[in-house]
LUMTIVO-71523 format. One record per residue: x, y, z negated of N, C-alpha, C in turn. Coordinates in steps of 0.02 Angstrom, whole numbers, plus 32768, in hexadecimal, padded with zeros to 4 digits. Example, Ala and Ser with C-alpha at 12.3 -4.5 7.8 and 13.67 -1.06 7.14 Angstrom:
! LUMTIVO-71523
82947EE47E7A82677F1F7E7A82947F5B7E7A
82827F907E9E82AC7FCB7E9B828580027E76
***
This chain:
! LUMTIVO-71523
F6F14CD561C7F71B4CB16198F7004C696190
F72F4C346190F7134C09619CF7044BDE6154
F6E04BB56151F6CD4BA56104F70F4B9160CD
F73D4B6760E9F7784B5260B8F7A14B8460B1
F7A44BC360DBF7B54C1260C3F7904C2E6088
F7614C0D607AF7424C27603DF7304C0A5FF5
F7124C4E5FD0F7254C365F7DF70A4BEF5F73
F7134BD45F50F7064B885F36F6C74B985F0D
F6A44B865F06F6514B7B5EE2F65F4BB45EA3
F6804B9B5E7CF67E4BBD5E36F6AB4BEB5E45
F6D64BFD5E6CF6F34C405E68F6D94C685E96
F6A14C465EC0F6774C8B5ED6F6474C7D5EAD
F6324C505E7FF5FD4C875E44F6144CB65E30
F6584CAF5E0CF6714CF25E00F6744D345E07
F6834D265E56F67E4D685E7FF6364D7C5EA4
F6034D4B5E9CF5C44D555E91F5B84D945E59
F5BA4D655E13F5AF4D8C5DD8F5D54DD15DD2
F6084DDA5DEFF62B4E175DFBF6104E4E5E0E
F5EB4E3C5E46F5D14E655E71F5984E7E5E42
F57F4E465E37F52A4E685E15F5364E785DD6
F5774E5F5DA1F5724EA25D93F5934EE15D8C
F5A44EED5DC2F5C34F2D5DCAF58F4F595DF8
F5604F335E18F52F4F5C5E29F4F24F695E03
F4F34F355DD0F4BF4F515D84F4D54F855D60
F5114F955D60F52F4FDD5D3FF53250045D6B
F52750085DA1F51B50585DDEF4BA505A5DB1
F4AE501F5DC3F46750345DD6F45350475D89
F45E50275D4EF455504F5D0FF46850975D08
F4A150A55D1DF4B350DC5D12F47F51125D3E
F47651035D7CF44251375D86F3FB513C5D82
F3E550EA5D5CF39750F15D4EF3A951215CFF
F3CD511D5CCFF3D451315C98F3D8517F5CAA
F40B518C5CEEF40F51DD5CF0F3D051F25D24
F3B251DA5D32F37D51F45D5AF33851F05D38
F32C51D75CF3F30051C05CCDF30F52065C9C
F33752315C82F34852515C6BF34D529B5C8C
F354529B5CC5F34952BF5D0EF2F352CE5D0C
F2D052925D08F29252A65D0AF26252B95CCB
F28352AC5CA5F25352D05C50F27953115C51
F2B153355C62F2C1536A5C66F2B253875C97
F29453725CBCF25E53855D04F21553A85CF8
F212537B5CCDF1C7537E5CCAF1A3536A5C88
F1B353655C51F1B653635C08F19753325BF1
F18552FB5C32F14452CC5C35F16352925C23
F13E526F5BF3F162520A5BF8F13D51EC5C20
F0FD520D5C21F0E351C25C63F0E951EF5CB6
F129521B5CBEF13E521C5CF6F17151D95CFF
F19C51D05CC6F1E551B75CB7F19D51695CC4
F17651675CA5F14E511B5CA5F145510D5CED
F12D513B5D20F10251235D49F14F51195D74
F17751335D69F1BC51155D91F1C650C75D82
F1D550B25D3BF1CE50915D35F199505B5D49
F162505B5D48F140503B5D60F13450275DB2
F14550655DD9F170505C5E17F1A250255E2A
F1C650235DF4F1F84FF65DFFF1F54FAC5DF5
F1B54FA65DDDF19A4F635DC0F1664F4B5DD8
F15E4F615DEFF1044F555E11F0FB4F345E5F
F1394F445E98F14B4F305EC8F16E4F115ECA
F1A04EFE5E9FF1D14EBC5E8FF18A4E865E6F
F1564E895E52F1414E535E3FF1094E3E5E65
F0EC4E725EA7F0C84E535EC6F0F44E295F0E
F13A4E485F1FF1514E225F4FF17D4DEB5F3C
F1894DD75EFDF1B44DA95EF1F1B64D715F1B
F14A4D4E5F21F15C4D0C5F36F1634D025F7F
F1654D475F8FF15F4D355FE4F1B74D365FF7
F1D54D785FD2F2254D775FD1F23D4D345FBF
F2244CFA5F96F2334CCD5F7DF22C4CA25FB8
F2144CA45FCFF2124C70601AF23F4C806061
F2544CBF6050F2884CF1608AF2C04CBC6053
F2CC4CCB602CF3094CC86005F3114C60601C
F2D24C4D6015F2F14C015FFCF3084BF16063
F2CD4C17608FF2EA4BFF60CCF3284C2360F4
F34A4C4760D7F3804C8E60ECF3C14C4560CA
F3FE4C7360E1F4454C7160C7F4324C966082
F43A4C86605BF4354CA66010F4784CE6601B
F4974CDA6026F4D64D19601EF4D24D51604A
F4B84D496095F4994D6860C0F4644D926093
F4244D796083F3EE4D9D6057F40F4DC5602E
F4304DC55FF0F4534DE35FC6F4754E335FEA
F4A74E086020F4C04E4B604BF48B4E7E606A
F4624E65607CF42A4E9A6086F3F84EB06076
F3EE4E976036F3C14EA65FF2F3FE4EEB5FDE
F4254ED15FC6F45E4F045FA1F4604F575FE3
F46C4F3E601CF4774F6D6050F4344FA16061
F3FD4F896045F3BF4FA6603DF3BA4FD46011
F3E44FC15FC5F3D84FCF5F91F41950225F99
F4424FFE5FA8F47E50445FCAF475507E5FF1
F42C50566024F40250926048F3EF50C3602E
F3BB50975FFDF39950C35FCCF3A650F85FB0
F3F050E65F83F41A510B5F5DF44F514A5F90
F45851445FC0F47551675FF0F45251B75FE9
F40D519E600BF3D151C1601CF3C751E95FEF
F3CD51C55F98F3B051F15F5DF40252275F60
F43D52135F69F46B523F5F68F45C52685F8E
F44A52645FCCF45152965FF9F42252CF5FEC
F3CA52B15FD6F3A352EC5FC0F3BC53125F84
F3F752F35F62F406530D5F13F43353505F42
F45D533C5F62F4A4536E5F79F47953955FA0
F43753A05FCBF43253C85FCFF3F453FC5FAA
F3E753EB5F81F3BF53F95F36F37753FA5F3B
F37653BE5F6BF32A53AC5F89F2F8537E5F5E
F31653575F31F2F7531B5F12F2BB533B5EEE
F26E53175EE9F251532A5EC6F24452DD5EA4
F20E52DB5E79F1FF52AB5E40F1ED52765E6B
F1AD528B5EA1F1A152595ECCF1BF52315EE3
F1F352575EFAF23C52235F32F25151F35EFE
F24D51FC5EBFF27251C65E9DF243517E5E9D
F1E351995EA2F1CA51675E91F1C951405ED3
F1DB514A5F0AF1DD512F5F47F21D510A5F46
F255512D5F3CF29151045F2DF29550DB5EEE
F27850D45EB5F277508A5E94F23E50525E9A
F20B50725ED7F1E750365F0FF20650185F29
F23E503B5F52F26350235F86F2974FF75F5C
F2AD4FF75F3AF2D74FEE5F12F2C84FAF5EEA
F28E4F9B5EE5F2774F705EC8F2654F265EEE
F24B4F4A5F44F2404F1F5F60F2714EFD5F7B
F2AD4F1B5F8BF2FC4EED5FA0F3064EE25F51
F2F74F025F31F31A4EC05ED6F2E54E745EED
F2A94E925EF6F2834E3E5F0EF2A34DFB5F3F
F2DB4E215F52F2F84DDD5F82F3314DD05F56
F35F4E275F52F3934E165F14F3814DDA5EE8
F36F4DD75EB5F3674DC75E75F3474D765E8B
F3104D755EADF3004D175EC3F35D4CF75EEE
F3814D135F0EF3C04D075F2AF3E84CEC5EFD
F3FA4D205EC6F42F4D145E94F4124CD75E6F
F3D84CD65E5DF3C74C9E5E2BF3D84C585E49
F3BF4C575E8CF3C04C205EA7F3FD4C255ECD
F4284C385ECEF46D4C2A5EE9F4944C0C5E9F
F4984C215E60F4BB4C115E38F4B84BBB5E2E
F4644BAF5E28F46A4B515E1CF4994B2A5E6B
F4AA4B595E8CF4D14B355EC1F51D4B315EC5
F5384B595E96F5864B7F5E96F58D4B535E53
F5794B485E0FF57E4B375DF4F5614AEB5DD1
F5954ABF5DBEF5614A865DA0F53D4A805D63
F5014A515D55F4CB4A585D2DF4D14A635CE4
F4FB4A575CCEF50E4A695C88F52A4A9A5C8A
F54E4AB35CBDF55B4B195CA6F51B4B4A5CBF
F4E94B375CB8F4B14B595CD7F48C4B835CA3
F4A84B635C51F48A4BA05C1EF4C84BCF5C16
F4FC4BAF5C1CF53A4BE75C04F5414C235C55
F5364BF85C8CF52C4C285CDAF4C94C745CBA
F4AE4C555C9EF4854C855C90F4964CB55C5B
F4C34C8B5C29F4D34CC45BE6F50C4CE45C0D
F53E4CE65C53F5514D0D5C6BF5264D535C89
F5124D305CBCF4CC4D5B5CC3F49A4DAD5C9A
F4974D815C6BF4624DAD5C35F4B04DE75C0F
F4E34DB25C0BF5184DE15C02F52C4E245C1E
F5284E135C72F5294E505C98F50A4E835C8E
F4C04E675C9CF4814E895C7FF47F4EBD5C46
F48B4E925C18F4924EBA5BDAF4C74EF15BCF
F5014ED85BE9F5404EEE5BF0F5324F465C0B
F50D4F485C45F4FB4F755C7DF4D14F9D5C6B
F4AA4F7E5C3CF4654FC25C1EF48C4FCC5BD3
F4B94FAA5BB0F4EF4FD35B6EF51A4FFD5B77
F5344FF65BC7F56750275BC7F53F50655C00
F52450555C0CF4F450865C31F4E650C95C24
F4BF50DE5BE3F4BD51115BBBF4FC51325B95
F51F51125B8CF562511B5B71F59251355BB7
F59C511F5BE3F5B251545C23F59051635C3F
F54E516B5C4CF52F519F5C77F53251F05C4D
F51F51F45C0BF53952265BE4F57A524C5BF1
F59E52215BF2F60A52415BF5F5F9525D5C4B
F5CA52385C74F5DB52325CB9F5A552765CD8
F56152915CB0F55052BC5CEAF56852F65CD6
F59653025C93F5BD53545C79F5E453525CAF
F611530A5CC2F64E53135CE2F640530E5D38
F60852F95D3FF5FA52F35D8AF5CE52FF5DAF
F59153155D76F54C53215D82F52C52D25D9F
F4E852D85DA7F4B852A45DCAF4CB52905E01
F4EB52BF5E2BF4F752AE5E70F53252915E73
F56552995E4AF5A2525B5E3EF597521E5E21
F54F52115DEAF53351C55DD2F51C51AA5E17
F50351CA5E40F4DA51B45E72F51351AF5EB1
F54F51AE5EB0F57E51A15EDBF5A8515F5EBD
F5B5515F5E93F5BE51285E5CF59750E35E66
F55E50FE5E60F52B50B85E79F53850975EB8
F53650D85EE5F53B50BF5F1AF582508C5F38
F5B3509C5F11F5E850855F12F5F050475F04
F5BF50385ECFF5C64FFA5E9EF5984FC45EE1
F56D4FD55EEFF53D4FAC5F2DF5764FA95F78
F5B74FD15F87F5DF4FDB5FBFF60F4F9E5FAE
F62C4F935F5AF65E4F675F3FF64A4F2B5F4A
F5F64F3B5F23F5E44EDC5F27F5D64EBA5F75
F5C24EE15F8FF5B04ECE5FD0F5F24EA55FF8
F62D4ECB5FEAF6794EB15FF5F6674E7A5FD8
F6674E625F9FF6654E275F5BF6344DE65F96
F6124E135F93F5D34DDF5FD0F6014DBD6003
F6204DE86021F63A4DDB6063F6754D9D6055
F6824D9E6019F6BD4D65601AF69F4D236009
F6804D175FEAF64F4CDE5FDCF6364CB75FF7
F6194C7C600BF5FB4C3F602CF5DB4C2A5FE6
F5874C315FF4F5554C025FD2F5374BC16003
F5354B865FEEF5244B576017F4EE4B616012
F4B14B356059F4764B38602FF4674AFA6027
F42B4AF36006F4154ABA5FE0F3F34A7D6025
F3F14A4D6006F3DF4A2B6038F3874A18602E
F35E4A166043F3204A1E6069F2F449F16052
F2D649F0601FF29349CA5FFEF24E49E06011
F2414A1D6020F2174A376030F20B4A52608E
F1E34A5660B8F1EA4A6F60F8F1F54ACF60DB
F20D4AF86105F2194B296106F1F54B516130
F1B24B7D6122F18E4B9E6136F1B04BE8615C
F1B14BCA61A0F1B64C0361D4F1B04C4F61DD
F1714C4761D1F14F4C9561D2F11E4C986188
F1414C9B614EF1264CA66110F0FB4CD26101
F0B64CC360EDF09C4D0360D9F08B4D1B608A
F0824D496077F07C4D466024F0484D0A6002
F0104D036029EFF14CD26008F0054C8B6008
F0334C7B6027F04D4C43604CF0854C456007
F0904C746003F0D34C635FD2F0B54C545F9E
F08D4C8A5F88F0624C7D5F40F04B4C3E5F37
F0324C2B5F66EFF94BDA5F77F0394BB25F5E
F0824BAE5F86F0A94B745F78F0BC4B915F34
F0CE4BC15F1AF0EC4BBE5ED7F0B84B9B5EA4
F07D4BA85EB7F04F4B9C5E81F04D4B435E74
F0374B355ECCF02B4ADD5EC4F07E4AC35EB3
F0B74AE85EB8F0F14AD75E8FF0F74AB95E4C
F0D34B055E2CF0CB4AF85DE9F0854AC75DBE
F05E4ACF5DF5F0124AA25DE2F0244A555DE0
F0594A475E02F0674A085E1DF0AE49EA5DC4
F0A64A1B5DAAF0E14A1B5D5EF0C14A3B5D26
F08A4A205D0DF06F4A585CE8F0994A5F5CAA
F0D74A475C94F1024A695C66F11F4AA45C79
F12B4A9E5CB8F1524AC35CC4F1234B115CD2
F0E74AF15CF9F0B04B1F5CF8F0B34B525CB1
F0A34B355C7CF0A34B415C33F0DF4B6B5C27
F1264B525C27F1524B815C19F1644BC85C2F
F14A4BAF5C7CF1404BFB5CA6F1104C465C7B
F0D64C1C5C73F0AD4C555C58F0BB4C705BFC
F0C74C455BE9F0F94C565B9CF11E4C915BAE
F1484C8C5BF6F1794CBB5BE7F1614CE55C04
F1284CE65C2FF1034D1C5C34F0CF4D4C5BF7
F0DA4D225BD6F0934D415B99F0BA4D5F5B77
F1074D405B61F13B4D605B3EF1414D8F5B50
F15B4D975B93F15D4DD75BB3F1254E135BAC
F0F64E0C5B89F0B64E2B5B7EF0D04E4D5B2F
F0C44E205B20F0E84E305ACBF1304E505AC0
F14B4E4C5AE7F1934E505AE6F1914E9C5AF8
F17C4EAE5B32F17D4EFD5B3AF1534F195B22
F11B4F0C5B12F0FC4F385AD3F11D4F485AAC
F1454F255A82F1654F415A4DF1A74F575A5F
F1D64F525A8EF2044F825AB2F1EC4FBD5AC0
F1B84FD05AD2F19E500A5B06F1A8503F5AC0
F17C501C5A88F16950445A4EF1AB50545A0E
F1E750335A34F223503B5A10F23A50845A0C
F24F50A45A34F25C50EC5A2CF22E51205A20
F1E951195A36F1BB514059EDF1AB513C59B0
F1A750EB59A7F1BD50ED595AF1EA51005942
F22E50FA5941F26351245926F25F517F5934
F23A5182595CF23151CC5964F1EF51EB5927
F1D151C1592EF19851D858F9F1BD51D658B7
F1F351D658A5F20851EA584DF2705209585E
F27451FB5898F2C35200589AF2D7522F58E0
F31A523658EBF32752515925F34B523E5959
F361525F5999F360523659D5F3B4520C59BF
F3D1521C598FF41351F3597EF3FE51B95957
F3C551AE593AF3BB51725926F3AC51475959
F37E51695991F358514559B5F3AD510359E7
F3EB513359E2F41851295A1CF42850F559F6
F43650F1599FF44850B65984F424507C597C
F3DE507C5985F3C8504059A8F3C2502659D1
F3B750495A07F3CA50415A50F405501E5A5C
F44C502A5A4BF47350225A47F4924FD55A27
F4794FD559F5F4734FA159C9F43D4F7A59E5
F40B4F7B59F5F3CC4F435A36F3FD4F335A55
F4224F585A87F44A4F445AC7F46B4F185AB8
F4894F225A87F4E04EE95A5BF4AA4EC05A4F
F4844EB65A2CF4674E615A22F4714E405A70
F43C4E685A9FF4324E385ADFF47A4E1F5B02
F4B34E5F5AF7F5064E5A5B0AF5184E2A5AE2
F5024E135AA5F52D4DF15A6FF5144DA25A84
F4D44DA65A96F4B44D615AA3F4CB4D435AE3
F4E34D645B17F4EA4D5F5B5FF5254D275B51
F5694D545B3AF5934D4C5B18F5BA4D245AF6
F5974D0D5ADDF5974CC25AAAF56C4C7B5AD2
F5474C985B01F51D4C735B29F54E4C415B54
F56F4C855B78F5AF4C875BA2F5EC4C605B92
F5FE4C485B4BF62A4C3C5B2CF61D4BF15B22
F5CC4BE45B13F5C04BAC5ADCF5B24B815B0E
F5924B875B60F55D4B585B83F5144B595B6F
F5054B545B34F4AF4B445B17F4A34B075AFE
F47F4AEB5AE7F47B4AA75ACFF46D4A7E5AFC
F4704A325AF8F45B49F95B39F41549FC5B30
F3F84A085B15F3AF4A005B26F3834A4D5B24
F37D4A7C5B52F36E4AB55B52F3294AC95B37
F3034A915B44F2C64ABD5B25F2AE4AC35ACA
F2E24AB55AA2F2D24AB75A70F2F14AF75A62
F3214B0D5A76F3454B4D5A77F31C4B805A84
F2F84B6A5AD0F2CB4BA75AD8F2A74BC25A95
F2844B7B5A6FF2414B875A56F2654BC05A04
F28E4B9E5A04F2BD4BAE59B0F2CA4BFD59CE
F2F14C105A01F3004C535A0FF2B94C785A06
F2744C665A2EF23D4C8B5A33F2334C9A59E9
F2424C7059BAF2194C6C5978F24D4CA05958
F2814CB15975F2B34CDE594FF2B44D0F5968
F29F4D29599CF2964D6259B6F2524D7D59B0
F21C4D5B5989F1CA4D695958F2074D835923
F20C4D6658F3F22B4D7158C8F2344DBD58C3
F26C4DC958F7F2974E105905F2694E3F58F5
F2344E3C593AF20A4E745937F1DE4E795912
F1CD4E4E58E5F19A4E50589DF1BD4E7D586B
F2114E6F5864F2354E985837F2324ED9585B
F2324EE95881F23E4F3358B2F2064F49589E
F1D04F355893F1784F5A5891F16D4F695849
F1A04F47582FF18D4F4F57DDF1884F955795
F1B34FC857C1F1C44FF0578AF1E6503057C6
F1E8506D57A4F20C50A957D6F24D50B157BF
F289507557C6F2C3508157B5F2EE506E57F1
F31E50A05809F33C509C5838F36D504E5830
F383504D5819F3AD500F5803F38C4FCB580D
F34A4FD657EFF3094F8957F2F3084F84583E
F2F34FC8586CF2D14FB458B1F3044FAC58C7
F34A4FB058BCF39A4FAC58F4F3964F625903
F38C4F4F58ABF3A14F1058A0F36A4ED758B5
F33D4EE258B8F2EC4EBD58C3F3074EB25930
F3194EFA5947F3034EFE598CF3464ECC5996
F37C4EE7596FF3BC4EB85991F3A94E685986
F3864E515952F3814E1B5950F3554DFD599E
F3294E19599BF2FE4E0D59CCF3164E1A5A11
F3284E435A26F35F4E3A5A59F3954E135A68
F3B54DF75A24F3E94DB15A2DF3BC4D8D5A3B
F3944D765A12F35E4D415A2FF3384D2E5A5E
F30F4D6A5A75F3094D655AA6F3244D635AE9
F3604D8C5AE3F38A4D685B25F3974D265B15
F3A34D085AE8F3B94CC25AF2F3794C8B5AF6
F3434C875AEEF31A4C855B08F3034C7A5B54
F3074CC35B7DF2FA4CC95BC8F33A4CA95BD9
F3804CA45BB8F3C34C845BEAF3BA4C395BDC
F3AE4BFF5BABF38A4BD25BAAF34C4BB55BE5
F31D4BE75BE1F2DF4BDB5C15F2F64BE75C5C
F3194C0B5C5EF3354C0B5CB0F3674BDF5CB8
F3814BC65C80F3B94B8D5CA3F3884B3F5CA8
F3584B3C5C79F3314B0F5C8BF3044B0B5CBC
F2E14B425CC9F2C94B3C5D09F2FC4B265D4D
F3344B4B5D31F36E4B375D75F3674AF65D8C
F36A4AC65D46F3854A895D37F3584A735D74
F30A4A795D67F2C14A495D77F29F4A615DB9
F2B14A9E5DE0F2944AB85E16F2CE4A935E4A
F2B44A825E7FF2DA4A6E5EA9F2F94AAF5EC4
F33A4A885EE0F3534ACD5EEDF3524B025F33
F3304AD75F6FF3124AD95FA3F2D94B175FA5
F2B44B1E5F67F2764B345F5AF2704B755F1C
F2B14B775F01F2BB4B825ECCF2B04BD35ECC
F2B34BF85F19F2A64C475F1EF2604C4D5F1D
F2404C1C5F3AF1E24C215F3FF1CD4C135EDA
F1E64BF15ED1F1DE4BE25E99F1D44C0F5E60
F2324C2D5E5BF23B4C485E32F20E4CA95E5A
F20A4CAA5E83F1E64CD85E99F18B4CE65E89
F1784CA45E81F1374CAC5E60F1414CC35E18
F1664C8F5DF6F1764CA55DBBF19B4CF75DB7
F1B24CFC5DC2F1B34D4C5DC2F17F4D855DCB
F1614D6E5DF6F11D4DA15E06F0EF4D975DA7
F0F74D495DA0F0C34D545D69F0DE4D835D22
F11B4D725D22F1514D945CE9F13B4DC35CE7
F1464DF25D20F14B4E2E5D23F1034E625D38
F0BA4E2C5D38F08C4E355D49F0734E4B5CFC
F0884E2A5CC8F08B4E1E5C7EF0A94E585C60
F0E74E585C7DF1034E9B5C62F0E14ED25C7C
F0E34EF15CC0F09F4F2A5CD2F0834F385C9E
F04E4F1F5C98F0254F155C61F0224F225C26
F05D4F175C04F07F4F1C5BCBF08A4F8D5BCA
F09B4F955BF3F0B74FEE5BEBF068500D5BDC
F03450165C0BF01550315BEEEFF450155BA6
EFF44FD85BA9EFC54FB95B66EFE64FCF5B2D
F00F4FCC5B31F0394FE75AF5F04250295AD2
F02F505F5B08F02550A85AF9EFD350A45AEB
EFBE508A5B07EF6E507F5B10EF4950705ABE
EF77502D5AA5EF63500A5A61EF8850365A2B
EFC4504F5A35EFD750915A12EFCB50DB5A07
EF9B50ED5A29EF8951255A2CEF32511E5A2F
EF0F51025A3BEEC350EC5A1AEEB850CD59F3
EECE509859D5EED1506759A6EEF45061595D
EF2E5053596BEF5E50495930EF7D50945909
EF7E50C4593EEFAD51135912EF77512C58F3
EF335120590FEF00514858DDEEE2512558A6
EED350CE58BBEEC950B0587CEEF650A15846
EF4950BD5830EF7150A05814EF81510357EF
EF41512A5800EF4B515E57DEEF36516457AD
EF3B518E576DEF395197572FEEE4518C5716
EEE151595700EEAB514E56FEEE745131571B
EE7B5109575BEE7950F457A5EE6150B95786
EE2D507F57AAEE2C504D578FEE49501A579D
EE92500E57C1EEC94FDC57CBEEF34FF7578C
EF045047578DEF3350605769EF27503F571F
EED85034570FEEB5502B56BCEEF14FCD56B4
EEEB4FA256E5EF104F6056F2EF5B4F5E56E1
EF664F8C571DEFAB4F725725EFD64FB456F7
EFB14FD056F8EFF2501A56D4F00B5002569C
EFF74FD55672F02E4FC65646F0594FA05639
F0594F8C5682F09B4F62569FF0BF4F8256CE
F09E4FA656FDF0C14FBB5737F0D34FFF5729
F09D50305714F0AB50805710F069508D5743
F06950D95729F03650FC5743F04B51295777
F01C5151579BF03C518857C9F05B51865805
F07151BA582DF09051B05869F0C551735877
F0C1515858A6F0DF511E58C1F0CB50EC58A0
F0A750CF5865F08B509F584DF06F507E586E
F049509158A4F022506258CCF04050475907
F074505F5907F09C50395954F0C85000592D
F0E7502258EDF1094FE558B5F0CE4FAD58B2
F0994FB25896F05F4F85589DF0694F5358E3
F0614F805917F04D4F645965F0994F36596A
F0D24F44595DF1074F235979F0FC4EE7594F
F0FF4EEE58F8F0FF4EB658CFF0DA4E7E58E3
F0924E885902F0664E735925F0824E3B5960
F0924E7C598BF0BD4E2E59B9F0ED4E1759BF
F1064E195976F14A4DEA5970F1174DAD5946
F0DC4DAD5929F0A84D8F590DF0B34D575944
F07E4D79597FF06C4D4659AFF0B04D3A59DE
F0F34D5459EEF11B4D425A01F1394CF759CF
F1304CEE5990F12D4CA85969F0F84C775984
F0C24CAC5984F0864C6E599BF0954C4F59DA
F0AE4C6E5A0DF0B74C435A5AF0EF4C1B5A45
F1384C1C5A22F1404BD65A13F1304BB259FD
F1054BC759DDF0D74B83598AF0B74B5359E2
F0904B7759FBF0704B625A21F08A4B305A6B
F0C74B455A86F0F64B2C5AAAF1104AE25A8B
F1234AE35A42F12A4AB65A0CF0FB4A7A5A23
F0B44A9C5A10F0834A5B5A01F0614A545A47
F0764A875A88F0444A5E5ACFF07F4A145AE2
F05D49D65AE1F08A49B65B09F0A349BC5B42
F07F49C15B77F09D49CB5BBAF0EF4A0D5BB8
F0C24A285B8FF1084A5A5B90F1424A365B62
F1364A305B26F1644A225AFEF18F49DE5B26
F18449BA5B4EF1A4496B5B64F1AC49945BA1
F1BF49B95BC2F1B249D25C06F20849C55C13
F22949DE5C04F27949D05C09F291498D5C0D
F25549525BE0F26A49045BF9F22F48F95C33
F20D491C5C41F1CE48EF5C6EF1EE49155CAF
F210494D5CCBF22E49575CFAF26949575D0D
F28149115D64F2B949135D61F2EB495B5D79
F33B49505D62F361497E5D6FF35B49995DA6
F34E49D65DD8F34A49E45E0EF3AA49D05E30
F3BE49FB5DEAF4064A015DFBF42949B95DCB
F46649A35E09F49649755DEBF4DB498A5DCB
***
């Protein structure tokens, strides 16, 4: 097909965004039913963890090398066979399901695999969007984005439920696969240009090669350096107190409370996408970032405060609006300032560190909740003698403690973002990548 046969810039973002997300709702739907598959397996949460952690752990050590496939590839090409990897995957898990072969293992191999084609996925999409679209729709192109996102893990639990009475696992897991068969079509109609060439383009890339350029990337901007790791430290703080969301409500309530926060988390990040989507963002992005970070401390300080279902709905939803608007801000500014040539190596280091941060974050968080904070915040305990007559005593007190905590220091990294210069002037001291 020849190029003037095809969509025009912004109406294949469209059908970009289409695709991904209609393949974020296959793939929710069966991490949610296969996550549920495996605690009824095996009665274990750090089986359901170490999946998870599977899935995160190989997406953040190959990011920056995928990031250099991605910046020297056809971006839409990558995508098609990132996605066609990801369909493999999912094929394979159908086929051991139909013939009633699957064990726990196969899953942790398939959200490896799964993770490492999201590593080309996910550097592709980012850096195809600053090309389809111009520079001032680049916060409202991310509050689309986070929309999907959000969109895909709210409605997720809500039909995978209606969907495995009516079809079992092995119909979610045909579903998925479907959704990766549609978008792939979506792919096929599209033309992404690529960017034109500031940087030489490394041949035969190797991981350290990528790492090396992402780093002297960012060494060479130390605002930008700076903003990177904020949203990495966030990311530290940020899932600590997610992780510890549905045991706290479990420690005084039951699994229907737990769905109305959950539920209510999701709608903030859907509600923020949303309005993101609607509004553009402000002309000058990084003050947005810093005001969102300080409102999404806020959230989770109210969430840690007290054992009332209503307080933590309302604390997590806050913090979830916020914080998505926040990360859709920081990724449209980074859009703005990374060239766009470079922008998969780039944003590929930065990913490894995000998510190097987050790692980190799952066990620490069971780790500081279960040695630390649930036994000192017991009746009589010497945190409990402090805080109990503000917070409460007893079960789940100390994870309420631990979250309030880093919505504490989730305030402190903006206070601090605030007063570093390099960071705070970083949006005027670097020019626009994009025109």
């Amino acid at each position: 097909m020849h190029a003037h046969n095809r969509a025009h810039p912004l109406r294949a973002f469209w059908i970009l965004w289409s695709a991904m997300f209609l393949s974020g709702i296959g793939s929710s739907l069966s991490a949610f039913a296969f996550g549920v598959w495996v605690f009824q397996e095996t009665g274990s949460t750090m089986q359901f963890a170490i999946t998870t952690f599977a899935a995160v752990l190989p997406y953040a050590l190959l990011a920056p090398i995928a990031g250099t496939f991605v910046d020297g590839w056809d971006r839409r090409s990558t995508m098609i066979g990132a996605d066609s990897g990801q369909a493999l995957v999912t094929a394979i898990i159908a086929w051991l399901l139909w013939h009633d072969q699957l064990a726990v293992w196969h899953l942790y191999i398939a959200a490896a695999l799964s993770a490492i084609f999201g590593s080309f996925s996910g550097p592709a999409y980012s850096a195809s969007t600053a090309l389809l679209v111009p520079k001032e729709q680049l916060a409202r192109v991310s509050g689309l984005g986070r929309f999907a996102w959000s969109g895909s893990r709210l409605l997720a639990p809500l039909l995978a439920g209606l969907l495995v009475v009516a079809i079992g696992l092995t119909g979610i897991v045909l579903i998925d696969l479907a959704t990766f068969l549609i978008a792939l079509v979506g792919y096929g109609l599209i033309q992404i240009p690529q960017p034109p060439r500031t940087q030489p383009t490394v041949t035969t890339p190797t991981f350290w090669q990528d790492l090396r350029f992402g780093w002297h990337y960012l060494l060479e901007r130390p605002g930008l350096l700076g903003l990177v790791f904020m949203g990495g430290v966030l990311n530290l703080f940020n899932n600590i107190a997610n992780t510890l969301q549905i045991p706290l409500v479990l420690s005084f309530a039951d699994a229907d409370a737990v769905g109305v926060v959950l539920t209510l988390s999701a709608g903030g990040s859907l509600v923020s996408g949303a309005l993101m989507a609607a509004w553009g963002g402000p002309k000058r992005l990084l003050p947005g970032v810093m005001a969102f970070i300080a409102i999404s401390g806020i959230g989770y300080t109210v969430a840690g405060l007290y054992p009332l279902v209503w307080l933590i709905a309302a604390g997590f939803s806050v913090a979830s609006l916020a914080g998505t608007g926040w990360g859709m801000l920081m990724t449209a500014l980074e859009q703005r300032k990374v060239a766009l040539d470079v922008q998969g190596r780039v944003f590929g280091t930065e990913g490894m560190i995000a998510l190097l941060f987050e790692s980190a974050a799952y066990p620490l968080a069971g780790l500081l909740a279960d040695q630390i904070f649930e036994p000192a915040m017991g009746d009589g305990e010497w945190l409990a003698t402090v805080l109990g007559p503000f917070v409460g005593v007893g079960a789940g007190r100390g994870m309420g403690v631990q979250i309030l905590l880093m919505g504490c220091f989730v305030i402190c990294t903006a206070s601090i973002g605030v007063l570093v210069p390099r960071i705070r002037h970083m949006e005027q001291e670097l020019p626009d990548a994009v025109q």
